[in-house]
N, C-alpha and C positions, 0 to 999 in steps of 0.2 A: 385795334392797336392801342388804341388808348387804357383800354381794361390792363390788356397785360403789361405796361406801362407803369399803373397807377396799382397791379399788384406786384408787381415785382419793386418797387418804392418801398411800398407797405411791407413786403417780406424781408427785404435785405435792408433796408434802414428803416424801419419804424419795429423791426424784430415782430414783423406778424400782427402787433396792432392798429387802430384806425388813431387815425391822428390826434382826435380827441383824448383817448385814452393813451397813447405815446407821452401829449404834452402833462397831463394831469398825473402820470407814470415818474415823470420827471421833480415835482412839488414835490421835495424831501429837505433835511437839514441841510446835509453834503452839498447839494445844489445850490442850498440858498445861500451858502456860506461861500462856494465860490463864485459866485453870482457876483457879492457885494466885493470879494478880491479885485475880481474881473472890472468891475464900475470904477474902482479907485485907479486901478493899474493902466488901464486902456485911458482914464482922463491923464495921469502922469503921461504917459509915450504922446498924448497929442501935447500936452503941453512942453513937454522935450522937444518936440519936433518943432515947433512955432515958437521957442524963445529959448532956445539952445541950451549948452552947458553948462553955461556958470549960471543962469536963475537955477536948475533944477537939481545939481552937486554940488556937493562941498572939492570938489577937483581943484586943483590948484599947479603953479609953476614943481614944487616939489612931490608934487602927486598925480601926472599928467594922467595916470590909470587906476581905479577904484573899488568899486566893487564889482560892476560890473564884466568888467576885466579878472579882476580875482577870482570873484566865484560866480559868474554865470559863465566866464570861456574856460580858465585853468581846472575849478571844483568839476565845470557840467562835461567838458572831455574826459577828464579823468574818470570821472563816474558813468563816461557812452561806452566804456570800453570792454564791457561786456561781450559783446559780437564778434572785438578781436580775440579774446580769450576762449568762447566757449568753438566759436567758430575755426579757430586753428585748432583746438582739441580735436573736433568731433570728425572733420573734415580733411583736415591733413594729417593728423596722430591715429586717425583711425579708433577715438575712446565710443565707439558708437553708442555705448550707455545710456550716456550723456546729450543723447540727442532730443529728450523732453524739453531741455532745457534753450535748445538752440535759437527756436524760435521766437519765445519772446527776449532771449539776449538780444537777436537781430533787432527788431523791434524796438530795445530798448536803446540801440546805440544808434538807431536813424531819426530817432525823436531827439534825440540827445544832444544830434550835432544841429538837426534842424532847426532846434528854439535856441542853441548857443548860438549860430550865426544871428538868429533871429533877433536876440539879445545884445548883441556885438556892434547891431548898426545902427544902436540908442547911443553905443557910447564914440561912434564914429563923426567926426566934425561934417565931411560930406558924404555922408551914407550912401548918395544918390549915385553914386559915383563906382560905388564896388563891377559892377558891371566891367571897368576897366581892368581891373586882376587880369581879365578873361582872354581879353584880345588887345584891347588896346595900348597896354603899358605893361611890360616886361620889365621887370625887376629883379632879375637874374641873381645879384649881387645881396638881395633886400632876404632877409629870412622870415619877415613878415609875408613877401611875395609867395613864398614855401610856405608858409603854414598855409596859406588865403587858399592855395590851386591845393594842397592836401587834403582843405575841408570839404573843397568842390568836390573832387575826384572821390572822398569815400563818401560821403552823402550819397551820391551816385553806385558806389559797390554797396551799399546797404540797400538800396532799391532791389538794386539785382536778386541780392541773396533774400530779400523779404518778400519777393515779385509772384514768388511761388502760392501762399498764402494768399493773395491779393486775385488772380487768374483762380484760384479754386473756389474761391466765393464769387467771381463772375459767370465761372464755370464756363472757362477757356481755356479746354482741355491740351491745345498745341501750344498756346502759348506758356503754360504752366511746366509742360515738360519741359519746352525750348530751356525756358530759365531751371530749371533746374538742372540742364545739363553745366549750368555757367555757373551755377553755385561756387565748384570746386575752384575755378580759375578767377574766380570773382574774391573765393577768399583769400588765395596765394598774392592776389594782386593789394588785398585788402593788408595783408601783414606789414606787404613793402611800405603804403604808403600809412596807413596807420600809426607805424612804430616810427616814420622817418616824423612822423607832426609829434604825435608823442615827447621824443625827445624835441624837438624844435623847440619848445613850449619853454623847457626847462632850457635851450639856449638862450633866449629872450634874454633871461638876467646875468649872462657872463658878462653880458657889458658894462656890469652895475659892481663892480667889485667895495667900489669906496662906500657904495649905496647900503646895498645889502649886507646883513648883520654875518660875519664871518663863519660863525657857526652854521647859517644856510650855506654860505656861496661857498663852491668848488666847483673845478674844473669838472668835475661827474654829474653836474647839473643837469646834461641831457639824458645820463642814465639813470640817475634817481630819478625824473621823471618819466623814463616809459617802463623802467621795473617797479614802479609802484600802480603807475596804471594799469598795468598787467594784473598785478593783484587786488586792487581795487577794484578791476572788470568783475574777477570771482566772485570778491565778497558781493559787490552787487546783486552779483546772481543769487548768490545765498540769502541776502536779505530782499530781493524785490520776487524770489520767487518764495520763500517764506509768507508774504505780503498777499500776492499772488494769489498766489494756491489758498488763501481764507477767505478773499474778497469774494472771488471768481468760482467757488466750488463749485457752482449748475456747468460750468465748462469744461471741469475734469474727468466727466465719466466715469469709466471703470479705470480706476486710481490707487496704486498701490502705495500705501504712506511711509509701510517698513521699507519699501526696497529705495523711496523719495528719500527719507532717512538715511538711508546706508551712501546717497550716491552724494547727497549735502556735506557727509563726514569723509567723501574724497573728495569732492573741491576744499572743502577745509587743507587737508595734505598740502596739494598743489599749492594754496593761498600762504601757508605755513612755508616753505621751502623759499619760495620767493623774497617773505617778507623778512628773512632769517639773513638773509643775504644779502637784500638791504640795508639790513640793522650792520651787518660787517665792513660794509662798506661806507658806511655813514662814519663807522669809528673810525677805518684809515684813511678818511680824509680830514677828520680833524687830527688825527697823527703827524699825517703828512704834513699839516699847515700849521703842527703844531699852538692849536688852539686851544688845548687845555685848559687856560688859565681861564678860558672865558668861562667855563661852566663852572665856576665861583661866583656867578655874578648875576643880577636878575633876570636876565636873557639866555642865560646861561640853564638856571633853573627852568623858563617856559622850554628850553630844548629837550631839558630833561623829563618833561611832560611829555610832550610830543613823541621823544623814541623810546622812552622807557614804559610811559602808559598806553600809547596806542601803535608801539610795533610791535616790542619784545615781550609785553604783557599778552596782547594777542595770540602770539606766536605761541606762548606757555598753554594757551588757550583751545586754539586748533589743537595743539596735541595732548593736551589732557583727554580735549574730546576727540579726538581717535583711537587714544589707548582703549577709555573707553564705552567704546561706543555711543557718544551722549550727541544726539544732534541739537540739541540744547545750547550746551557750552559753545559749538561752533558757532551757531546762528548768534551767540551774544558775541562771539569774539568774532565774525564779520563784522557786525554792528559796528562793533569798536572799529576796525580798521576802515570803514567807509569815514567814519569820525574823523580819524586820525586823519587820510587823505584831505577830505576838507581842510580840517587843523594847517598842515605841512601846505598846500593851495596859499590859502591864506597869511600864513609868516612867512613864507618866501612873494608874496607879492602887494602885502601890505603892513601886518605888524612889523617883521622883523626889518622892512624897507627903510631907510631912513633912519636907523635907529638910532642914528648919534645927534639928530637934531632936537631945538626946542622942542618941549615939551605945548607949546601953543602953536605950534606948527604943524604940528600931525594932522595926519587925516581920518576924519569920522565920517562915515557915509550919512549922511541925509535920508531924510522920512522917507524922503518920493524915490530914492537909488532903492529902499528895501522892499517900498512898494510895488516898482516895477520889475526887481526880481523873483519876489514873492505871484508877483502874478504870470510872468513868465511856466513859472515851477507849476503853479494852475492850469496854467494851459496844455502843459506836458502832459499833467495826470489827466486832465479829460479827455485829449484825441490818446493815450494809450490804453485808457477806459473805449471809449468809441468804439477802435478797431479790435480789442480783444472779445467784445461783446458782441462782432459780428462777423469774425473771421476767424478761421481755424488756427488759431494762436498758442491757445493750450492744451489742444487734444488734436487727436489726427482726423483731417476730414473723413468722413465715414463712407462718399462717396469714389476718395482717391487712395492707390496702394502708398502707403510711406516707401519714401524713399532709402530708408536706414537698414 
């Protein structure tokens, strides 16, 4: 018992080597370099933990949320929501092409919400406490209460939908089928609550009308943000399966790159139609709230950054490279629109916040807020390193029929 124990250890996590040769397998830059993240980041979070807020941020009564708020929950949902995209494609559109790709989207969007909650309860005053969401305290009225049970509930549909994966590197052949019969209903169920947090997100700041710089804030706040995370899922896919597919080659087997190519310049399309639409809708709400005047003016200009260089630029982008054929130009015009998401995250929840106060009163994030999301981000890439290095993630298991 113990033999097959200690080889089956060695097979599925140490990848067939002896331990010695696993840890000295490990002595590389990449390592060392998040090693030393990892040392700064983990001493930040104890020190957050044991002398709270205000030693370890610059937070403040006009800046009650920061960065970690900005861009470890609004950038890193935005950016999980790959699962929702490729997964309503493949599973409820029927695009089954597109089913190379499904896997590590899934993947990508259950690590995504797992380190943003993860992230979430550094900048929580009683962390200890979130347990109450669950059962104890109903906040019906509260739409933080909704986003809090959203995150639970798909964290949980991404198990489901990724479960499959996980049962074929155990090689538990009932269990494996069980969940992939729940795939489908796991993702219908995923749309509802996904898109409903989604926009949530972008409800947060109606509250803020005097706050928030005009030019962000509109009534369509919840739908600028679940039609750009929609499109954002895409580009994701386009730029982390780009990423992907260089790091990870001993995991693609027999790998087609022209037909890889052709299917990256039709997520571009879909990425393109989305983001077009957005950009129309971004104009008729300053129409509507007649805001023109602002974009005379220097925030006017950063807006003009933001939808002109990383929407409508993009957009010319995607369809340059469709016309044609350039998986090239798409993959730089993802790039660009994962930017832009961030970008748009970030001035609707911290530049453009507050815009009409002292200039000594603004919020800069602190050393130890960048360190701990910087090491956050570390942690992501190594458990999505881990499991793609040891689970059927980028190729189909050899041993099970795909389900496509």
């Amino acid at each position: 018992m113990a033999k097959n124990t200690n080889s089956w250890f060695r097979e599925k996590i140490l990848l067939g080597m002896t331990p010695r040769d696993y840890i000295i397998s490990n002595f590389n830059v990449p390592n060392l370099i998040a090693a030393v993240i990892l040392t700064v980041a983990v001493g930040v979070m104890i020190y957050r933990l044991l002398f709270g807020l205000g030693p370890s941020t610059n937070l403040s009564d006009n800046y009650p949320w920061g960065l970690w708020i900005g861009f470890d929950v609004l950038v890193g949902i935005a950016l999980a929501a790959p699962g929702l995209s490729l997964g309503t494609a493949v599973h409820l559109f029927g695009m089954k092409e597109y089913h190379h790709f499904v896997r590590p989207a899934i993947l990508s969007s259950l690590l995504g919400y797992i380190f943003a909650v993860f992230a979430l309860m550094f900048d929580l005053g009683r962390y200890y406490r979130i347990p109450y969401l669950l059962g104890w305290s109903w906040g019906f009225t509260s739409i933080l209460f909704l986003i809090g049970w959203h995150f639970f509930l798909y964290i949980n549909i991404c198990l489901i939908e990724w479960s499959p994966a996980l049962f074929e590197w155990l090689n538990l052949r009932k269990a494996r089928a069980f969940f992939n019969k729940l795939a489908i209903w796991a993702t219908i169920f995923g749309v509802i609550i996904a898109g409903g947090h989604q926009s949530a997100l972008g409800g947060l700041y109606l509250v803020a009308p005097g706050k928030l710089h005009p030019l962000w804030y509109s009534s369509l706040l919840p739908v600028f943000f679940l039609l750009s995370a929609v499109f954002a899922g895409i580009s994701m896919v386009i730029v982390e399966s780009t990423i992907s597919h260089s790091v990870f080659k001993s995991k693609l087997g027999n790998f087609d790159h022209d037909h890889f190519d052709k299917l990256i310049i039709g997520l571009g399309k879909g990425a393109a139609c989305g983001m077009f639409l957005y950009f129309i809708l971004k104009i008729f709400a300053i129409a509507d709230a007649d805001n023109w005047a602002y974009l005379n003016t220097p925030f006017g200009y950063w807006f003009l950054v933001e939808t002109l260089g990383f929407v409508l630029f993009p957009v010319f982008l995607f369809t340059s490279g469709a016309r044609n054929q350039s998986a090239k130009l798409v993959r730089l015009a993802g790039l660009l629109t994962v930017l832009g998401v961030i970008l748009n995250r970030l001035n609707v929840s911290i530049i453009a916040y507050n815009w009409n106060i002292p200039a000594s009163l603004k919020y800069y994030p602190k050393w130890s807020e960048i360190a701990l999301t910087i090491g956050v981000i570390t942690m992501l890439v190594l458990a999505y390193r881990w499991i793609v290095n040891r689970m059927a993630i980028m190729h189909e298991h050899p041993d099970y029929e795909s389900v496509h």
